[in-house]
C-alpha positions in Angstrom: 122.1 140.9 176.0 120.8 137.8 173.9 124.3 136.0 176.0 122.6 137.3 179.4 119.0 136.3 178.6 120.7 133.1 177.7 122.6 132.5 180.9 119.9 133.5 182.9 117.6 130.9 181.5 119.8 127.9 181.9 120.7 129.2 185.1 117.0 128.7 186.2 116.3 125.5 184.0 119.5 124.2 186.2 117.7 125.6 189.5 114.4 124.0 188.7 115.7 120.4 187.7 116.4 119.2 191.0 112.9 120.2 192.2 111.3 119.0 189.0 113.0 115.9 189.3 111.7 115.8 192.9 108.2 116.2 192.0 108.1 113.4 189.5 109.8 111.0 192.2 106.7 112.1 194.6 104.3 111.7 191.8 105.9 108.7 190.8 105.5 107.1 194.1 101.8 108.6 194.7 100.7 106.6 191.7 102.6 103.5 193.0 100.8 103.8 196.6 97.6 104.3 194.6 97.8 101.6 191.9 98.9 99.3 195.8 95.7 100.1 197.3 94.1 99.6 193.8 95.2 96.0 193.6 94.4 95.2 197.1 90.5 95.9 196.8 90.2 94.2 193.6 91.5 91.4 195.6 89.2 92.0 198.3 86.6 91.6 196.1 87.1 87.9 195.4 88.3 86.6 198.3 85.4 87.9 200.4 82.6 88.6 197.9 81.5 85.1 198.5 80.9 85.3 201.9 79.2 88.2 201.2 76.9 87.0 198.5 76.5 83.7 199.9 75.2 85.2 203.3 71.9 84.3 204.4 70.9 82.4 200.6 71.1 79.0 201.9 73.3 78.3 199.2 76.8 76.3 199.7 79.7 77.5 197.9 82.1 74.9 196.5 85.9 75.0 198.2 87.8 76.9 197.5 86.0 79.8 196.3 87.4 82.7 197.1 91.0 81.7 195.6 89.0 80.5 192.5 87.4 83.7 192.3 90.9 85.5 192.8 92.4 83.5 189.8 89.8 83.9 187.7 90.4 87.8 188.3 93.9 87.5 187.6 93.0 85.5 184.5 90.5 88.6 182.8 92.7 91.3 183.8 95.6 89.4 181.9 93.1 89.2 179.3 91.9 92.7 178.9 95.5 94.2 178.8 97.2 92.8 175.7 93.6 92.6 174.1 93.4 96.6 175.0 96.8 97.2 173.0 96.2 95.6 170.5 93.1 97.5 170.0 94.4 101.1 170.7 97.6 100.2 168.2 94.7 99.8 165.7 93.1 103.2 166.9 96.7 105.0 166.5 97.0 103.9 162.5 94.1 105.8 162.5 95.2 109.0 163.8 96.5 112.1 162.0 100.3 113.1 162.2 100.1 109.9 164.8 103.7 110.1 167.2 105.5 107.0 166.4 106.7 106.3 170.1 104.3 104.1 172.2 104.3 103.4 176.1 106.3 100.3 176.7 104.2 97.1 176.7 102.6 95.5 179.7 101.6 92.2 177.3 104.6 90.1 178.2 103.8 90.9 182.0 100.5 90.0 181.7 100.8 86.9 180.0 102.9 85.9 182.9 100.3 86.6 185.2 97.5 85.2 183.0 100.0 82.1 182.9 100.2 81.5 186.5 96.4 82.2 187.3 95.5 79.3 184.2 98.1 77.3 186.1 96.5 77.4 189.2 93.0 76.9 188.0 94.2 73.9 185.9 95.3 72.6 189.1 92.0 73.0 190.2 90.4 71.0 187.8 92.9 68.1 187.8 91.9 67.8 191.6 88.5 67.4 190.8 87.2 70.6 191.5 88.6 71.0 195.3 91.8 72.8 195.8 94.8 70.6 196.1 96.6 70.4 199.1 99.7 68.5 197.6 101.1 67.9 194.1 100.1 64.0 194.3 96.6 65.2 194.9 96.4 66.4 191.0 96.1 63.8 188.2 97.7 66.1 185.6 97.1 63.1 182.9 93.6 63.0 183.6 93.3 66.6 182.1 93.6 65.6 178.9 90.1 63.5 179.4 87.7 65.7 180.3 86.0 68.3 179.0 86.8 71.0 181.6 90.7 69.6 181.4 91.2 70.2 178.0 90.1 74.1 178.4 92.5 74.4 181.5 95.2 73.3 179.6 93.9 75.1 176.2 94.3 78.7 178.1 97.5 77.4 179.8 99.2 77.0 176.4 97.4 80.4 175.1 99.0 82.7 177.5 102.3 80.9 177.5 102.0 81.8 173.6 100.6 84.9 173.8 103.7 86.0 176.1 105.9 84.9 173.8 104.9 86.6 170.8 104.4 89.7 172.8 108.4 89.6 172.8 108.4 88.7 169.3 108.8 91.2 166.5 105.0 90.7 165.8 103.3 91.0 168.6 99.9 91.6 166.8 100.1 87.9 166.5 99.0 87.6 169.7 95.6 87.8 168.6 95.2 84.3 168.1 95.9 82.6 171.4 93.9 85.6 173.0 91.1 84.6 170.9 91.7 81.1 172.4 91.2 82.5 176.0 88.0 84.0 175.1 86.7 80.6 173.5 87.6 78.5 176.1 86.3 81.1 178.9 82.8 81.0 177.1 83.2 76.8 176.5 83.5 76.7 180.4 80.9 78.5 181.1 78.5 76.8 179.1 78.8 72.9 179.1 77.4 70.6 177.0 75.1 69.2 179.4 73.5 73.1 179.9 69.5 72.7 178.7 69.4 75.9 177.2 71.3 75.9 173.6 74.7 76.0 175.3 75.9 77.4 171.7 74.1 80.4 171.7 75.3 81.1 175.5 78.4 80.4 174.1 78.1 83.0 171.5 76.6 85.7 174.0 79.7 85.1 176.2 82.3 85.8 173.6 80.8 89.0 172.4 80.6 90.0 175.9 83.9 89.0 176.8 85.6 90.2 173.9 83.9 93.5 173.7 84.3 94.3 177.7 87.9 93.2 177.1 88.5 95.3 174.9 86.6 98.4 176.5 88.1 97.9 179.7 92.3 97.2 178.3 91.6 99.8 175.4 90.8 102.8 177.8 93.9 101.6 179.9 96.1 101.7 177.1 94.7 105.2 176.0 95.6 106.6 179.0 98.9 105.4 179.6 99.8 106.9 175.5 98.4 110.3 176.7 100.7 110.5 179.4 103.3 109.9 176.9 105.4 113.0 176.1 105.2 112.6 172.2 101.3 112.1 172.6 100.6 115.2 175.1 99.9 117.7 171.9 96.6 118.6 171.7 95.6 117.2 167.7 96.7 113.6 168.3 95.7 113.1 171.8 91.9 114.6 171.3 91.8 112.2 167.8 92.7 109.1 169.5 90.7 109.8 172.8 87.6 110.8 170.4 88.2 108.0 168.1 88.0 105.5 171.4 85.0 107.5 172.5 83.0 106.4 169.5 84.0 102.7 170.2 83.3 102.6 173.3 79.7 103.1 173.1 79.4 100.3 170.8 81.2 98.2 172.8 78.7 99.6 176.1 76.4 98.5 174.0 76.9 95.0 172.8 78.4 94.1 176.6 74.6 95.6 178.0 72.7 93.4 175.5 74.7 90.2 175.6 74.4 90.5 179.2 70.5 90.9 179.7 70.7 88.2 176.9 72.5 85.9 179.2 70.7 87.1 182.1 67.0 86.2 181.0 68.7 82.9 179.5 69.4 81.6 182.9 67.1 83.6 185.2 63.1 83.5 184.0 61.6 87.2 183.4 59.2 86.7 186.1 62.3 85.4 189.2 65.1 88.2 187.8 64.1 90.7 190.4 63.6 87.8 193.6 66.7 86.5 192.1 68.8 89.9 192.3 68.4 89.7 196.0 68.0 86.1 197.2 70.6 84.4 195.5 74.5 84.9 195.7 74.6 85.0 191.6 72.1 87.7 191.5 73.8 90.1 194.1 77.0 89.4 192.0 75.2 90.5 189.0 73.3 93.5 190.7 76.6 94.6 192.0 77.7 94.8 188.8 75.2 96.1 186.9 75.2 99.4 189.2 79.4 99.3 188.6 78.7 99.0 185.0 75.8 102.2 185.0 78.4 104.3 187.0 81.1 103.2 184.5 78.8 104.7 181.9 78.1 107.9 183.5 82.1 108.7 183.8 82.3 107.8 180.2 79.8 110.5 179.5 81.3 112.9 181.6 84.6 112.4 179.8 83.1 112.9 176.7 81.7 116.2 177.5 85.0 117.5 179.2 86.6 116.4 175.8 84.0 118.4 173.9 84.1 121.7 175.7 87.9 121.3 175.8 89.2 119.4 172.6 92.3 121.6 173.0 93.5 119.6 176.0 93.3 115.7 176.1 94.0 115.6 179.2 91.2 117.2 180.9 89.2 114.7 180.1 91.4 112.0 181.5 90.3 112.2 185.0 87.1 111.1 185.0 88.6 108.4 182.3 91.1 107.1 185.3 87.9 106.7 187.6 86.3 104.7 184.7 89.5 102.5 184.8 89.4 102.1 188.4 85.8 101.0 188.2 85.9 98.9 185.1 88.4 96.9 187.3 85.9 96.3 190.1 83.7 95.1 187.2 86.4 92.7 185.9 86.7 91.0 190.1 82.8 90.7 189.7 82.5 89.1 186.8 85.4 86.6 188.0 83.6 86.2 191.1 80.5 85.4 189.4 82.1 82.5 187.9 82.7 80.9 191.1 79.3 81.4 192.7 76.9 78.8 192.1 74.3 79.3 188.9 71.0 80.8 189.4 67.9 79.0 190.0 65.7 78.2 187.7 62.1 78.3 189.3 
């Protein structure tokens, strides 16, 4: 009878492989035509937000901008994602009965990307600020003497490190030439020349880099380990998604106050609310202050799923996926706010 039972089972495990298989090649493909269209608007977003923000300001954007903000996209996202493993691999040591398997790493390919997008804006900057049109337009040389040069080529050497040691046997080290990025992202944006303590801007804009960075690549990371066989139990997954949970809302709120911080820095108390709507800047930042309150709202939703089911992880990851999606239109606002021109100071 046992022999029968037995037969009969693998008969039926062999009967529902082929169709098992054929639902994870549809699902597999769904997610790739989703994460497509994904990519595509967060492209959109930089290419023709400045025309969007610019319209009707009387403001001139510099050349260029769209492909600047584009890069600049490119150059976060790269950020976020090894900064985001690192941080969950932290998270995991942390974590009862922990598996010991991990999703593969997407550092190494996001180095690469981060690479090329540094590349391009170094090019940028050795063309004086306009967007080559040749090679012999760029004085490559005459990076190394300006201010703005030196950054260019400090992130370019960063990622090209950071990639490497990804494929090292201690990727952790990593840490380091990320750091770099996030120093020479907040030097950038805040020259020497600014009027306003440009070393306390400084300050505000690597706590908020560094904390969005790693809000936004942590909760990717957690995601992809819960879809991770050896992570789908219900004590390891809840731990870890709880223990990110808790993070998170420090990290919401350290990017919130470093961000009015640098908000009333450069926009008077009395012009933020003209500002929010008459300058290209100020729709930028409106746009993503609503992004960043509906980000917040499916973070609490995902904590209360996770609370009234702490039996299944998983339930709780839909909402999360929305967050991702949106904290990725925050990332292509924030780039595109780079390459609009500063508020004004009335």
């Amino acid at each position: 009878m046992s022999l029968t039972r037995r037969t009969t089972v693998a008969t039926e495990a062999e009967a529902d492989g082929p169709e098992r298989r054929s639902a994870r090649t549809r699902g597999g493909a769904g997610r790739a035509v989703v994460m497509l269209v994904l990519v595509t608007a967060a492209a959109l977003i930089p290419l023709f937000g400045p025309r969007v923000a610019l319209d009707g300001t009387g403001e001139a954007a510099a050349p260029g901008t769209g492909g600047i903000a584009l890069l600049r996209t490119v150059l976060l996202a790269a950020l976020c994602v090894p900064v985001g493993e690192l941080f969950v691999a932290r998270l995991v040591r942390r974590v009862p009965d922990a598996p010991g398997r991990a999703p593969r790493s997407w550092a190494p390919w996001a180095a690469g990307a981060g690479l090329v997008a540094s590349l391009g804006l170094a090019s940028v900057v050795a063309t004086g600020n306009l967007v080559p049109d040749s090679p012999a337009d760029m004085d490559v040389g005459g990076l190394y003497e300006t201010r703005d040069g030196k950054l260019a080529l400090l992130e370019v050497n960063a990622f090209a490190a950071a990639g490497l040691l990804a494929l090292s046997r201690r990727p952790a080290a990593q840490a380091l030439p990320l750091a770099a990025v996030v120093v020479a992202e907040a030097l950038r944006a805040h020259p020497s020349t600014d009027h306003h303590d440009p070393l306390v801007g400084t300050g505000l804009t690597v706590v908020h880099l560094t904390c969005a960075a790693l809000w936004a690549g942590g909760l990717l990371h957690v995601l992809r380990t819960l879809r991770t066989r050896a992570w789908r139990s219900s004590g390891p997954g809840t731990a870890l998604l709880g223990l990110y949970a808790r993070v998170a809302a420090v990290l919401l709120a350290a990017v919130t106050a470093s961000g009015v911080w640098s908000t009333l820095r450069r926009m008077p108390p009395g012009t933020v609310l003209d500002q929010l709507t008459e300058t290209a800047y100020g729709r930028a930042l409106f746009a993503k202050v609503l992004l960043v309150a509906a980000v917040a709202v499916l973070a609490l939703w995902a904590r209360l799923r996770l609370r009234r089911a702490a039996d299944d992880p998983l339930g709780a990851c839909a909402p999360a996926r929305a967050e991702v999606v949106v904290l990725g239109a925050v990332v292509a606002v924030s780039a595109l706010m780079t390459a609009l021109p500063l508020p004004i100071r009335w």
